[in-house]
C-alpha positions in Angstrom: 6.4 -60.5 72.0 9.2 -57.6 71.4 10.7 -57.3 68.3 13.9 -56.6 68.4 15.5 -54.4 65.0 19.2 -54.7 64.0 21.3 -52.1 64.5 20.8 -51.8 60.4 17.3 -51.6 60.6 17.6 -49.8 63.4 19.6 -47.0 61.3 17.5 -47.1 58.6 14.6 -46.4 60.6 16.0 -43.8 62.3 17.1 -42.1 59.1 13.7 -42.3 57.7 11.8 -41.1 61.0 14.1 -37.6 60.5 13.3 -37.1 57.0 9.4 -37.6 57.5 9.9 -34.9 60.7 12.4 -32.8 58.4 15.3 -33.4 61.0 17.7 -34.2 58.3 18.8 -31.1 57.4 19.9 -30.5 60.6 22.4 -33.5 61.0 23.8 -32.9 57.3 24.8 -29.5 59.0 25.8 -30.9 61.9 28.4 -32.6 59.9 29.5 -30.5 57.3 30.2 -27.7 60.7 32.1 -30.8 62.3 34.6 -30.7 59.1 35.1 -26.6 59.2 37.9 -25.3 61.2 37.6 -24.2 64.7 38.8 -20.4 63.7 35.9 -20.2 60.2 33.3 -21.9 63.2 34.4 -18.8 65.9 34.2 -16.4 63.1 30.8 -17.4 62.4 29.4 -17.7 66.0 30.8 -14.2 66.7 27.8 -12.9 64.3 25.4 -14.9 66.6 26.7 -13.5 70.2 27.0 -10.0 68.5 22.8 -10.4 67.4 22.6 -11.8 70.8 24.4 -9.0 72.9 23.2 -6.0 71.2 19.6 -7.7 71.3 20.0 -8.3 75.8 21.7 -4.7 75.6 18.9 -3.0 74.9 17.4 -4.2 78.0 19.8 -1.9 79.9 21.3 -4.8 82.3 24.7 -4.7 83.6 27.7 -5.4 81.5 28.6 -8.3 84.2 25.5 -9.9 82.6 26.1 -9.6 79.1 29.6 -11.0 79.4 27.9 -14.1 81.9 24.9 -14.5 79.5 27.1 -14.8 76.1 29.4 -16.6 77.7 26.8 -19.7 78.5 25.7 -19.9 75.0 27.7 -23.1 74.6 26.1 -24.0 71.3 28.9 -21.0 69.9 32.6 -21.8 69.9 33.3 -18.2 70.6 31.1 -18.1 73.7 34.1 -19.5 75.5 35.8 -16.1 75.2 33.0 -14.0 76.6 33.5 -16.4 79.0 37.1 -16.4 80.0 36.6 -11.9 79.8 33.4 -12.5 82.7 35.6 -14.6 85.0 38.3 -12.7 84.7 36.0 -9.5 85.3 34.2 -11.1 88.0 36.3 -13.9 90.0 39.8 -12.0 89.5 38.5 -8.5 90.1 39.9 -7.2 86.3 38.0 -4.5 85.0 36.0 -5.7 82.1 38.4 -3.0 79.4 41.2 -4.6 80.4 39.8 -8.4 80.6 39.0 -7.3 76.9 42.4 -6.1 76.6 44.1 -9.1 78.1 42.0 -11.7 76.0 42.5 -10.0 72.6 46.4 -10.1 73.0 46.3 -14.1 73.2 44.3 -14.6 70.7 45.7 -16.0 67.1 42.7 -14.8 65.0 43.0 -11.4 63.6 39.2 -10.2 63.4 38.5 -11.5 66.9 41.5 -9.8 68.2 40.7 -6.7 66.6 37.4 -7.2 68.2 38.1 -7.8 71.7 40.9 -4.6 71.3 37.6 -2.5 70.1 35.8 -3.6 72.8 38.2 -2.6 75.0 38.9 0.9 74.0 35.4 1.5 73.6 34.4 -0.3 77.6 37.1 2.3 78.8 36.0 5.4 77.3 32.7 4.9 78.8 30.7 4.6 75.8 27.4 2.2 76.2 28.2 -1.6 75.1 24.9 -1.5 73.2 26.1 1.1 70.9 28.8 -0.8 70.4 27.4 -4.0 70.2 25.0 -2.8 67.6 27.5 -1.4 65.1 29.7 -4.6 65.6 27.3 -6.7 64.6 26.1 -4.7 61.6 29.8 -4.7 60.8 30.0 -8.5 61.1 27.0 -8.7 59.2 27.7 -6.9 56.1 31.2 -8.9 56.0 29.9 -12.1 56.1 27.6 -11.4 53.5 
């Protein structure tokens, strides 16, 4: 014979399996990030793909794969940027500076728009992105905290 649980049951259950296994932290942040605003989120994930990017730069691959790999961190609202300045880099043959460029005028948010302008200026005088990428995110770092 199957028993069969009410959805009630069936939510009470559930609730208690993820505090035994600890998950319930997890889905009280879930929800208190789903009530932020979308520019405090990108502001927060930029920290995250900075870590991340200086951390694949040292690696020495090719700036077309730092762009493509930060850009397919989908768990980071900001991700969709590195991804719009990769496509634009890679399918509409704009150098990577001036994908920078392009992406940093359109934006609304003043830090990431500064960023991407940084970025820019530093991709076009030649300077190595993990340099870059390493200050950045000691920068970000320090303000967040």
């Amino acid at each position: 014979m199957i028993n069969v649980m009410k959805p009630e049951e069936k939510l009470a259950y559930l609730k208690a399996e993820a505090e035994m296994h600890g998950f319930e932290g997890y889905f009280n942040l879930a929800r208190q990030l789903k009530g932020t605003k979308v520019v405090e989120r990108v502001n927060d994930d930029m920290l995250f793909l900075l870590t991340y990017m200086a951390a694949i730069s040292t690696a020495d691959i090719e700036r077309d794969r730092i762009f493509d790999y930060a850009g397919s961190q989908k768990e980071y609202e900001a991700s969709k940027y590195f991804r719009q300045i990769h496509t634009l880099a890679s399918k509409w043959g704009y150098a990577y500076a001036k994908a920078c460029k392009y992406i940093s005028q359109r934006l609304q948010d003043e830090y990431i728009s500064k960023l991407f302008g940084r970025m820019s200026n530093i991709l076009s005088s030649g300077e190595p992105e993990k340099n870059f990428l390493k200050q950045e995110k000691n920068n970000k770092g320090r303000n967040i905290f």
